[in-house]
ROSE-4610 file (N, C-alpha, C; in Angstrom, 1 decimal, always signed):
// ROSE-4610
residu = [X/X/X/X/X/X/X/X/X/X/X/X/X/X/X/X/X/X/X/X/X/X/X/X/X/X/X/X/X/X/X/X/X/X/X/X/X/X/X/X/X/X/X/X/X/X/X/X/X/X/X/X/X/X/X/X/X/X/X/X/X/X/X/X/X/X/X/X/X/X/X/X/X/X/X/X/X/X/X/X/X/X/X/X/X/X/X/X/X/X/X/X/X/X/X/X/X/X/X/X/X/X/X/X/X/X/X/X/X/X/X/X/X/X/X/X/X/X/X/X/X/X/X/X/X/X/X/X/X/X/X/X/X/X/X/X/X/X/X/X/X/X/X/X/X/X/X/X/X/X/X/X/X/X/X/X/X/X/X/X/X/X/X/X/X/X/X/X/X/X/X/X/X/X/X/X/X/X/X/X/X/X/X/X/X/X/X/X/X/X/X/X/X/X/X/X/X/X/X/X/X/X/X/X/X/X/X/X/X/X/X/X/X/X/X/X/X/X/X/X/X/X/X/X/X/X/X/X/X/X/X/X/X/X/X/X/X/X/X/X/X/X/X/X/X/X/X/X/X/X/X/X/X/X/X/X/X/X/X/X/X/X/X/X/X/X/X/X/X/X/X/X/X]
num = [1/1/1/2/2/2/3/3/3/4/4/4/5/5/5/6/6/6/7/7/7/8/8/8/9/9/9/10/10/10/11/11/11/12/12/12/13/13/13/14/14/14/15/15/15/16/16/16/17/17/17/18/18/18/19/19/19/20/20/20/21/21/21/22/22/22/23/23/23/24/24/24/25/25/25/26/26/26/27/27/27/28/28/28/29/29/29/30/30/30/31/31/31/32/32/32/33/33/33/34/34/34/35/35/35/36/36/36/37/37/37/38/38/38/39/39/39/40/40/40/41/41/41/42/42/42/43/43/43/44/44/44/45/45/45/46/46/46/47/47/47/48/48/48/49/49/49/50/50/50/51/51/51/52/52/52/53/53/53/54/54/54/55/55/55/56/56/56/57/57/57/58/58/58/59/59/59/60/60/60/61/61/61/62/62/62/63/63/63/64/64/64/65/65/65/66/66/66/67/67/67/68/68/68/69/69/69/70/70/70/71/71/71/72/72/72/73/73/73/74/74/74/75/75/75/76/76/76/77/77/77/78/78/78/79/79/79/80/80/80/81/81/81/82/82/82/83/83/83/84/84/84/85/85/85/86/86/86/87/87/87/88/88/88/89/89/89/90/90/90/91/91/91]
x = [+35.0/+34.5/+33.1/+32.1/+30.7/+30.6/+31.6/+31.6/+31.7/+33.2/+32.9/+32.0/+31.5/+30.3/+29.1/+29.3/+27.9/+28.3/+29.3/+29.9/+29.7/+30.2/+30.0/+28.2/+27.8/+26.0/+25.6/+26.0/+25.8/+26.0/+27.6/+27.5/+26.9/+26.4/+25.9/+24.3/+24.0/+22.3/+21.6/+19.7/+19.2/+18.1/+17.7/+16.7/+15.4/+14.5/+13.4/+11.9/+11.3/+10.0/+9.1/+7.8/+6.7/+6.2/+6.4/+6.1/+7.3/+8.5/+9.7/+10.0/+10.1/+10.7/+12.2/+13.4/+14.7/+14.6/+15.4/+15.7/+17.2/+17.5/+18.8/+19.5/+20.8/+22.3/+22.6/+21.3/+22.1/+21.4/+22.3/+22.3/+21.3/+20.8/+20.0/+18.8/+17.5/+16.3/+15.4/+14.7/+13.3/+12.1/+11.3/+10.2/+10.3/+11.6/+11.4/+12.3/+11.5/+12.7/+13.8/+14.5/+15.8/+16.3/+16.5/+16.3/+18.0/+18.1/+20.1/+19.3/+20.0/+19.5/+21.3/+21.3/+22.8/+22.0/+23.2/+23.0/+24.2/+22.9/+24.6/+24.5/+24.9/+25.0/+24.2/+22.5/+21.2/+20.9/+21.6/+21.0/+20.5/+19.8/+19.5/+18.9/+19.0/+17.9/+18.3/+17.5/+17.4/+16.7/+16.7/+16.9/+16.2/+15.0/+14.2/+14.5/+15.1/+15.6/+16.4/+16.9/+17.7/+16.9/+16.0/+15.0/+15.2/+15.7/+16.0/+15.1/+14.7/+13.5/+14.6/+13.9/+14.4/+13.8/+14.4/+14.0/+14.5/+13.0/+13.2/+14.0/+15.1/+15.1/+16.6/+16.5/+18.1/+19.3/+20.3/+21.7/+22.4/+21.8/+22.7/+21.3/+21.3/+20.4/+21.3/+21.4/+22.1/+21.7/+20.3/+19.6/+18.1/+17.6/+16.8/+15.6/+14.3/+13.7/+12.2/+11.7/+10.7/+9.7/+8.7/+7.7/+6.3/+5.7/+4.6/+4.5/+5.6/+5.8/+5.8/+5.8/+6.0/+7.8/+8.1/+9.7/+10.5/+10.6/+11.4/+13.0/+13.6/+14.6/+14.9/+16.0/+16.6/+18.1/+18.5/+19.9/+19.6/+20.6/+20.6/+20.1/+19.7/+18.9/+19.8/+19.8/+20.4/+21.0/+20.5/+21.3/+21.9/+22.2/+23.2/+22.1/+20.9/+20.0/+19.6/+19.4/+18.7/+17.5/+17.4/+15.7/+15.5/+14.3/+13.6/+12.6/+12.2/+11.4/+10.3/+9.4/+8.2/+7.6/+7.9/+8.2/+8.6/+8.6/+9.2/+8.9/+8.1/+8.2/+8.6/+9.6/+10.6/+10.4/+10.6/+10.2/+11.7]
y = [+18.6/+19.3/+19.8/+19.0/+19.5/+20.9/+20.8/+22.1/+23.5/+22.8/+24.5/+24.3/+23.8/+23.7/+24.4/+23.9/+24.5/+26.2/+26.6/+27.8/+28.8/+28.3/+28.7/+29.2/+28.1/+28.1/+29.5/+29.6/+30.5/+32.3/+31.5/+33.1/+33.4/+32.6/+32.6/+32.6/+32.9/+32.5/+33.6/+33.2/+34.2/+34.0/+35.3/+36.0/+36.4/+35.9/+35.4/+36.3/+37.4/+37.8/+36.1/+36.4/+36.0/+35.1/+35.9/+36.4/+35.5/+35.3/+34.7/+35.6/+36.8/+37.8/+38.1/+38.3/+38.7/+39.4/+39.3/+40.3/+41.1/+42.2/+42.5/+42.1/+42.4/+41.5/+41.9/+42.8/+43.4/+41.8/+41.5/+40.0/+40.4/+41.5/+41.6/+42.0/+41.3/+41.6/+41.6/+42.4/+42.3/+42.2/+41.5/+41.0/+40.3/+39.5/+38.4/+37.0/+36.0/+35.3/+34.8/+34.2/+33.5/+31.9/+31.4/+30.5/+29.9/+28.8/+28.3/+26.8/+26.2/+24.7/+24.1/+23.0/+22.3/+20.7/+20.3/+19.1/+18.9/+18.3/+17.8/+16.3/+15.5/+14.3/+13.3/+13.8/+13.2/+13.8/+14.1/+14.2/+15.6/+15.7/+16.8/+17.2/+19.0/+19.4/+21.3/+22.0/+23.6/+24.4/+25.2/+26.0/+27.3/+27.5/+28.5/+29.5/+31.1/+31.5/+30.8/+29.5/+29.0/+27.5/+27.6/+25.8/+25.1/+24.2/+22.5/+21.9/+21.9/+21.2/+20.2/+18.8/+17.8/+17.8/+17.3/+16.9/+15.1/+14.6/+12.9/+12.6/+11.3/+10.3/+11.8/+12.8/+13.8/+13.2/+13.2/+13.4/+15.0/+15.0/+17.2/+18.1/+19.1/+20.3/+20.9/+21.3/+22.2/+23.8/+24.0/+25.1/+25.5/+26.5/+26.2/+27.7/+27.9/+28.8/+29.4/+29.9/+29.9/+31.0/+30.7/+31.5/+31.5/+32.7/+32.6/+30.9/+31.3/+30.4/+28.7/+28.7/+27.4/+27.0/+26.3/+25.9/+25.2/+24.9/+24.5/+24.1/+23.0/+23.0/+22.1/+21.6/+20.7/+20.1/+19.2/+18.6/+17.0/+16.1/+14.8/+14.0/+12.6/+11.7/+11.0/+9.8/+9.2/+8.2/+8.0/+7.1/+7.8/+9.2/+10.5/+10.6/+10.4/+10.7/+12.4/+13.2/+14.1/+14.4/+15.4/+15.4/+16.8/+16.9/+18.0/+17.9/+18.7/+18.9/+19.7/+19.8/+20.8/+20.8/+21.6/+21.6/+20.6/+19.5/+17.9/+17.4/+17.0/+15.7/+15.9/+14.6/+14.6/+14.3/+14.6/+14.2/+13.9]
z = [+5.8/+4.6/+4.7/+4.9/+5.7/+6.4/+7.2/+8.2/+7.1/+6.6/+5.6/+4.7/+4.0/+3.2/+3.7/+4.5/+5.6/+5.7/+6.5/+6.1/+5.1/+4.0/+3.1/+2.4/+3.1/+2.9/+3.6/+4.7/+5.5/+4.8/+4.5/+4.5/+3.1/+2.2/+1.0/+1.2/+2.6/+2.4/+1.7/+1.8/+0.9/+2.3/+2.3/+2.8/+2.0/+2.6/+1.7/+3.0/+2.0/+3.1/+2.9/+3.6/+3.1/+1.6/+1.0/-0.5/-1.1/-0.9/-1.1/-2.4/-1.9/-2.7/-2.1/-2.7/-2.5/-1.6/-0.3/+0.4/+0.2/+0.4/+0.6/+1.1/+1.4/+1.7/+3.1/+4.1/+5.3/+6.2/+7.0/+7.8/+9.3/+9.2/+10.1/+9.1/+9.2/+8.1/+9.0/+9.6/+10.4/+9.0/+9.9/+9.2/+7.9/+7.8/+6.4/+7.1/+6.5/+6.8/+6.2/+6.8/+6.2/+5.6/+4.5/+4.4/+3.7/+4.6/+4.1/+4.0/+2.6/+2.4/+2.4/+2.5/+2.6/+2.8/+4.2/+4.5/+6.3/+7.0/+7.8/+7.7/+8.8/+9.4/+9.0/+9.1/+8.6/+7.4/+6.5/+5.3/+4.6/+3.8/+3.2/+3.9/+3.8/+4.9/+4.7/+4.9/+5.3/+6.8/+6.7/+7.6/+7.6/+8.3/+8.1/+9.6/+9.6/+10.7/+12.0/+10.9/+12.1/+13.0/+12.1/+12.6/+11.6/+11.5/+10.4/+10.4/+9.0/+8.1/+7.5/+7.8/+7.0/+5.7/+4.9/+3.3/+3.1/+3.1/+3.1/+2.0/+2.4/+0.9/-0.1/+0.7/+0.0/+0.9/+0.8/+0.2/+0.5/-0.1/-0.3/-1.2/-0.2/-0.7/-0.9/-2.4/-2.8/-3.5/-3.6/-4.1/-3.4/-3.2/-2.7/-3.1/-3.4/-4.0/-3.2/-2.6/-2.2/-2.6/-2.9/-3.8/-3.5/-2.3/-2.2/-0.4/+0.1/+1.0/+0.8/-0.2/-0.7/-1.2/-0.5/-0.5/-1.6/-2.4/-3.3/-3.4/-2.9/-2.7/-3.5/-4.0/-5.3/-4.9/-5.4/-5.0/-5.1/-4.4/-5.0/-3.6/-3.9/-3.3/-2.8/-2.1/-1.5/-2.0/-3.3/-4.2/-5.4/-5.0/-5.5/-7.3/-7.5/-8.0/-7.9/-9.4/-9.1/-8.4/-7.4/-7.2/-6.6/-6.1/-5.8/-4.8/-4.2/-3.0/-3.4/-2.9/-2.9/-1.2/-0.6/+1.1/+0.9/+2.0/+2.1/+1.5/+0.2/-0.5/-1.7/-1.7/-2.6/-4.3/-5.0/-6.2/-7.3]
């Protein structure tokens, strides 16, 4: 189930410049990056062009926002608790 989830993440990602302004839907984006939040094995975690940023103390990333290069991701804790991220730390 993970695997397609993850899948799914993928083909659902958002493309984010700098700025963490919307990019368009073409899967090849020069000069912005890309950002897919989920989870595998170890836990909550995303993915910036394809490099895995852990997110302490999550469970499942399930949204993720970034604004002015600052990361925002949101989803549940390990004790299936709401929470939220600001880069890594969890709140």
């Amino acid at each position: 189930m993970k695997k397609i989830s993850l899948i799914l993440l993928v083909i659902l990602w958002i493309g984010c410049d700098d700025n963490g302004d919307s990019a368009n839907s073409n899967p090849i984006i020069s000069g912005r990056k890309v950002y897919i939040v989920g989870s595998d094995d170890d836990g909550a975690c995303y993915w910036v062009n394809g490099s895995r940023v852990e997110l302490p103390g999550g469970a499942w990333a399930t949204d993720i926002v970034v604004v002015n290069g600052t990361v925002y991701p949101s989803g549940t804790g390990e004790a299936s608790d709401a929470c939220y991220w600001i880069n890594e730390t969890r709140y």
